[in-house]
C-alpha positions as CSV (number, residue, x, y, z in Angstrom):
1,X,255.4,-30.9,12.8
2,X,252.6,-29.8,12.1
3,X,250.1,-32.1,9.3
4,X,248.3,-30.4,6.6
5,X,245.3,-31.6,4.3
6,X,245.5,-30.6,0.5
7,X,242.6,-30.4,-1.3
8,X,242.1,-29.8,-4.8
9,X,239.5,-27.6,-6.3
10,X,236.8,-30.4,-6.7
11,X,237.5,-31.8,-3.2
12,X,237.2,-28.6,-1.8
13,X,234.3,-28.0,-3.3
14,X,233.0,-31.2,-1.8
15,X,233.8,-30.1,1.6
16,X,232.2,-27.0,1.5
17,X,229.3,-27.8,-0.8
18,X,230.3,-24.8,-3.3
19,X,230.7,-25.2,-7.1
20,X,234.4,-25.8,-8.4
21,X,233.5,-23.0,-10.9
22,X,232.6,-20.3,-8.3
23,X,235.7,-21.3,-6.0
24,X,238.1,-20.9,-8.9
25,X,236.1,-17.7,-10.3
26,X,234.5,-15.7,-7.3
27,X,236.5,-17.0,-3.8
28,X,240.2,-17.7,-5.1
29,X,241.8,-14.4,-4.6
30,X,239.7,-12.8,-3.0
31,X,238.7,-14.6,0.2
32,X,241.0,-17.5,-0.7
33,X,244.3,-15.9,-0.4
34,X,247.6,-17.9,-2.5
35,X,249.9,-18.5,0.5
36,X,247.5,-18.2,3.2
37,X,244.2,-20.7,2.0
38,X,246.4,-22.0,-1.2
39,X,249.6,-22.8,-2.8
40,X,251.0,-23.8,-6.5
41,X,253.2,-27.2,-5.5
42,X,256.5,-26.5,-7.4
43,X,255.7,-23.4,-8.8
44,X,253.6,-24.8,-11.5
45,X,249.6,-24.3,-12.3
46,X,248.4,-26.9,-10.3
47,X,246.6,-25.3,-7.1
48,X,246.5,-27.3,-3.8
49,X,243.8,-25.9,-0.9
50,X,244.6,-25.7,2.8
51,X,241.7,-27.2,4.5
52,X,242.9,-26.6,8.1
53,X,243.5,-23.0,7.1
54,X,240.0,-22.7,5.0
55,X,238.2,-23.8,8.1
56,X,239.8,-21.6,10.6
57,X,239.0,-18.5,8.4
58,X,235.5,-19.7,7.2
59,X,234.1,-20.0,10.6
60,X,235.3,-16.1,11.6
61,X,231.5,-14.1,11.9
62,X,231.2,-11.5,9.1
63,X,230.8,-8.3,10.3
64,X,227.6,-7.0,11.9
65,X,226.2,-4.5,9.0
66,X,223.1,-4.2,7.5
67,X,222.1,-6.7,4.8
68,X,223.3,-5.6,0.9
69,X,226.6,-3.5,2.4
70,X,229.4,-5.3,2.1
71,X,232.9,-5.1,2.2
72,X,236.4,-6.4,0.9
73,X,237.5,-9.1,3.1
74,X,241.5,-9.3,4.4
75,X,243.7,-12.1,5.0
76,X,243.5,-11.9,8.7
77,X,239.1,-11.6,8.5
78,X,239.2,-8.1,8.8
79,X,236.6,-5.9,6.2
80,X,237.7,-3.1,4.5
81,X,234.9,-1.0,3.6
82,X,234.4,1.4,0.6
């Protein structure tokens, strides 16, 4: 079996040295993905991180582009451009 760390949002933010405010406003849902990076224990508000699953993606190279162009990121690191 396979183990799993859960983080909340403040130890995440810890971890990867980002605000708690800009994870829960700017990252969750749309780079951190509910079910892939993050889940709601019991189906209640509470949100619990995936580290293992936060490092894999985090460490995936963006895309080589010019600086200022950017692009929506998917689930499996993928950019979909506008």
């Amino acid at each position: 079996m396979t183990e799993h760390t859960y983080l909340t949002t403040e130890e995440l933010a810890g971890k990867i040295k980002y605000d708690p405010r800009t994870i829960r406003e700017r990252l969750k849902d749309s780079v951190l993905l509910e079910g892939v990076h993050y889940f709601r224990p019991f189906g209640g508000r509470k949100i619990l991180f995936l580290w293992e699953a936060i490092e894999r993606d985090m460490k995936i190279p963006s895309v080589n582009q010019p600086v200022g162009i950017s692009g929506i990121p998917m689930a499996n690191g993928a950019m979909v451009h506008g």
